[in-house]
C-alpha positions in Angstrom: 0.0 0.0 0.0 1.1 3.1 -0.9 0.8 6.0 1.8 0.9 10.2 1.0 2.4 11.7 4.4 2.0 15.5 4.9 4.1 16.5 7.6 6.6 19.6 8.0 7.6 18.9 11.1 11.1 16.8 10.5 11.1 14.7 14.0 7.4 13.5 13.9 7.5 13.0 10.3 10.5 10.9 10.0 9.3 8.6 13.1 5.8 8.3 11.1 7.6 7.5 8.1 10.1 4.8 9.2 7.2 3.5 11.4 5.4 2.7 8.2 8.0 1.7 6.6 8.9 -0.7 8.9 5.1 -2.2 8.3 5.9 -3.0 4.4 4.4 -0.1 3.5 5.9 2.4 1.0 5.8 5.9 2.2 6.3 9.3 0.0 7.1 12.1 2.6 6.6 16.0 1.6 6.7 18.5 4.2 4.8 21.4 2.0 0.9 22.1 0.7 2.7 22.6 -3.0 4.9 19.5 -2.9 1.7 17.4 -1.5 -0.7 18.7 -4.4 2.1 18.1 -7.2 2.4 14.3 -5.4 -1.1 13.8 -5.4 -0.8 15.3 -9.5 1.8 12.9 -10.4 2.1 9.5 -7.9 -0.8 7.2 -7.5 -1.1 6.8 -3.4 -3.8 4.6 -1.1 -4.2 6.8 1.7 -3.0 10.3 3.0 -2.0 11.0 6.2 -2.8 14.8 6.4 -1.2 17.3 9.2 -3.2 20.7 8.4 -0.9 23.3 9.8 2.0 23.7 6.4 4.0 26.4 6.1 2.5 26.8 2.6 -1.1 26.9 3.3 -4.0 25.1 5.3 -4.6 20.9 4.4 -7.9 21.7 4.5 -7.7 23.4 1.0 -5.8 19.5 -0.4 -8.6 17.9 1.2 -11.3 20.1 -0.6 -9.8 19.4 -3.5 -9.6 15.8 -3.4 -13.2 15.6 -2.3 -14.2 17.9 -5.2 -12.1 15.6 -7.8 -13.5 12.6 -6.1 -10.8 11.2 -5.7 -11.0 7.6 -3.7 -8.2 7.5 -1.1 -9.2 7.7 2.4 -7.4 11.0 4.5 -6.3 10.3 8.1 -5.9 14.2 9.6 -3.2 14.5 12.1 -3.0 18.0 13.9 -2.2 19.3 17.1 -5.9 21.8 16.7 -7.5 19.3 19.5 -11.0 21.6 19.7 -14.0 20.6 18.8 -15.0 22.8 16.1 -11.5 21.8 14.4 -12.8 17.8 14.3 -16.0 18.6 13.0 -14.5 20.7 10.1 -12.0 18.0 9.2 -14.6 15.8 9.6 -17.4 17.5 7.5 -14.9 18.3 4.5 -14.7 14.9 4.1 -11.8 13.5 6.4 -11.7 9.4 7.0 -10.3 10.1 10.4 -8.9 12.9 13.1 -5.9 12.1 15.5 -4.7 14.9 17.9 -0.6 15.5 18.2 0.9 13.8 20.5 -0.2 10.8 19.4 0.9 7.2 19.9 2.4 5.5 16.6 1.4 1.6 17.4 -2.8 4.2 17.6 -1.6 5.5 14.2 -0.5 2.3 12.6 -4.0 0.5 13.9 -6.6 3.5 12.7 -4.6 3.3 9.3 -5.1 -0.5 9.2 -8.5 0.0 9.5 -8.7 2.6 7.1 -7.2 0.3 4.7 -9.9 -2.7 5.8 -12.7 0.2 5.0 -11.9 0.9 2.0 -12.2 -0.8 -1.5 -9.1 -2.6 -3.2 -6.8 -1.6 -0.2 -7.4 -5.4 1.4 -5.6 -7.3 -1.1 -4.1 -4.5 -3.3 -6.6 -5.7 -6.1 -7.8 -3.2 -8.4 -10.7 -4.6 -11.0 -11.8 -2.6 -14.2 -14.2 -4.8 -16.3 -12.2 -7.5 -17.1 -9.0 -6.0 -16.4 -7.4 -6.8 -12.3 -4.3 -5.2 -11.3 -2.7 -7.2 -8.2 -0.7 -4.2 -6.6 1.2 -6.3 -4.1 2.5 -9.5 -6.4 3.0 -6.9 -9.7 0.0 -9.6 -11.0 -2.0 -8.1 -14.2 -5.0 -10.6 -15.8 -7.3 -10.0 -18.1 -10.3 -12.4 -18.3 -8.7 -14.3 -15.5 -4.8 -14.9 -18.0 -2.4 -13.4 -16.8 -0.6 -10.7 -18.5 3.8 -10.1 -18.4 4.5 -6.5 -18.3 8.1 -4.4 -17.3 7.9 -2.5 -14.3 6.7 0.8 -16.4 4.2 -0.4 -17.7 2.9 -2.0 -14.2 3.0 1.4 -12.9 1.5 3.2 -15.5 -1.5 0.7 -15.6 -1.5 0.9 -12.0 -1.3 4.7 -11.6 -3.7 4.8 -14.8 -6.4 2.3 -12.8 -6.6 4.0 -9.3 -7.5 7.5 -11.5 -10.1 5.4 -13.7 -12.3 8.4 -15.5 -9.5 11.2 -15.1 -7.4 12.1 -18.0 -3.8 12.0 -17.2 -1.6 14.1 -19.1 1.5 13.1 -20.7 3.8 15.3 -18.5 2.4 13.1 -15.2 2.5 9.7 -16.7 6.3 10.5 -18.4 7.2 11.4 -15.1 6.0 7.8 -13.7 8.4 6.7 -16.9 11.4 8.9 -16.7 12.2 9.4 -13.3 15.0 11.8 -13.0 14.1 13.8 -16.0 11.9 14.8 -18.9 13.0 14.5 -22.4 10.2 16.5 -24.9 11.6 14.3 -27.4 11.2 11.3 -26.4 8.8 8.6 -27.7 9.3 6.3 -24.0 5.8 6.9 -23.7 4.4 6.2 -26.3 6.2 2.9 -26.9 5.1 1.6 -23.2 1.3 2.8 -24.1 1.7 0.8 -27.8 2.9 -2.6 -25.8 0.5 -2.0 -22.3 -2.6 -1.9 -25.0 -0.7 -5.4 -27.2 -0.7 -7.1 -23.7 -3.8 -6.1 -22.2 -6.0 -5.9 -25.5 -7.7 -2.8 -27.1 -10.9 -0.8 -25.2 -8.9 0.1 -22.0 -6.9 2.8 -22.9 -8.3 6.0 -24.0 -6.4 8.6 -25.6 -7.5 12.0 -25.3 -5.4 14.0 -28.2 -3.4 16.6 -27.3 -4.0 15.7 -23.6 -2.9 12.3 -22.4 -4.7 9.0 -21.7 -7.4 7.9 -19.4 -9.0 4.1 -18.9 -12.6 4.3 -18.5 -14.8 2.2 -16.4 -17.6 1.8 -18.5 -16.6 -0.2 -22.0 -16.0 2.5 -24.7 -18.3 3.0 -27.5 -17.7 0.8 -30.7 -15.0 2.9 -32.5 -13.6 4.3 -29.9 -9.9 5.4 -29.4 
């Protein structure tokens, strides 16, 4: 499982982090509201652990914006505001879950558990469009129940494709998924891993909108479509 931690304070958020970590889970770290909306952009995550005090902004604003894009993956808050009134906003914008600093990390790793039991595909990292079932935690892609061989880019841009089913991605976050490191506006990488992920998987799950990106639907596409 993959897990969005929004933390700026160094101490607590490296304990968090290598507490996760030490649960098998993998754990992206940013400590500012502009590096967690350009994660939430460009990495495909399970769950986000939220602190709302950033030096950048309020988390209440990511959360808004998740909720308003729909986007599935539950938000654990975790803030020292301990009122009231601050639960039942973070709460009512559409939080999973509220922990108050200080808080005990054996609490944390439990109420994340159970977010992950809650919530659909996080139980056995399975992820099922149509016939199509991504198996997050053995790298396991089928298709009508065969299983499919891909390379390790073209698991994660199915993957990262699948948990943002209806929403088009644009090229510049799935080359980012391909190239790690760097961009090259010249290079075809993408659209040779797109060419083979459609080969293996068969045609009517890939989308591509032109001049955009690509998006897998998931309702089957009209005959004819792209």
């Amino acid at each position: 499982m993959k897990i969005l931690l929004i933390e700026d304070d160094l101490e607590l958020g490296n304990g968090v982090r290598i507490a996760l970590e030490d649960q098998g889970l993998q754990v992206t770290w940013v400590r500012r509201l502009g590096d967690a909306l350009h994660a939430i952009d460009t990495q495909a995550c399970d769950l986000v652990l939220l602190d709302l005090g950033l030096p950048d902004g309020d988390g209440l604003a990511l959360l808004a914006r998740l909720r308003r894009e729909r986007l599935p993956m539950p938000v654990l808050i975790l803030t020292a505001r301990d009122a009231l009134e601050d639960r039942l906003a973070g709460l009512d914008s559409g939080a999973d879950d509220y922990m108050v600093k200080p808080f005990a990390l054996a609490e944390l790793l439990s109420r994340v558990r159970a977010l992950a039991r809650r919530s659909f595909g996080l139980v056995n990292d399975t992820i099922e469009i149509r016939q199509l079932a991504l198996h997050e935690a053995t790298m396991r892609v089928t298709v009508d129940e065969r299983a499919v061989e891909l390379s390790r880019s073209e698991f994660e841009l199915l993957c990262l494709l699948m948990k943002r089913a209806d929403r088009v991605l644009t090229r510049r976050v799935l080359e980012e998924q391909v190239l790690p490191g760097g961009l090259d506006n010249e290079s075809n990488v993408l659209d040779v891993h797109m060419s083979n992920l459609r080969r293996k998987i068969g045609p009517g799950y890939i989308r591509t909108v032109r001049g955009v990106g690509y998006v897998i639907d998931r309702a089957a596409p009209a005959k004819g479509g792209a």
